[in-house]
N, C-alpha and C positions, 0 to 999 in steps of 0.2 A: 551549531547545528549538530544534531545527531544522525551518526548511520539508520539506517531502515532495523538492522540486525541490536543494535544498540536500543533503540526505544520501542522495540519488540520484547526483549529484554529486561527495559523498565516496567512494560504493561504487563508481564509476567504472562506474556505470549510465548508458543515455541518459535526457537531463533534458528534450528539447524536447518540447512536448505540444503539440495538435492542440486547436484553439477546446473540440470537445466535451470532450476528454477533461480539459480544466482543473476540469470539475466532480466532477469524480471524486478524492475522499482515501480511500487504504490509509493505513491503521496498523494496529499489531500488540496484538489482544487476547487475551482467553482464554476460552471457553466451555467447561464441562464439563470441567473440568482441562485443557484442550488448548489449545495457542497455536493463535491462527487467524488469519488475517490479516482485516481486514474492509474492504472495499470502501462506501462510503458517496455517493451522487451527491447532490451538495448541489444538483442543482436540484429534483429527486422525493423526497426525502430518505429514500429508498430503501437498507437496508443488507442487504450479502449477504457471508457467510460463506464464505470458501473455505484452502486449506492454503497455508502460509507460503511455500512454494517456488514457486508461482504468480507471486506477482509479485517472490520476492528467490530471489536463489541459492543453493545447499545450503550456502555456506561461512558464509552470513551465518548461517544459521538457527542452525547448532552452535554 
């Protein structure tokens, strides 16, 4: 398995993050038959739900 920073890296995404944003992990689920991407802050341990193109781009998704 790869880091979040690491296959951000392979996608030729940017990788630097900002103190806050270090608590924050996307990975890719599924709710309701549907891939969602899900946003998790591991200081509030807060998870939010949003569409897979938000934080990767359409080529990744297909």
């Amino acid at each position: 398995m790869v880091s979040n920073n690491s296959a951000r890296r392979l996608l030729g995404m940017p990788y630097k993050q900002s103190r806050s944003k270090k608590n924050i992990r996307v990975s890719i689920g599924s709710q309701d038959n549907k891939t969602v991407a899900v946003q998790k802050n591991k200081a509030t341990e807060k998870k939010t739900y949003h569409s897979v193109t938000v934080f990767y781009p359409e080529y990744v998704v297909s």
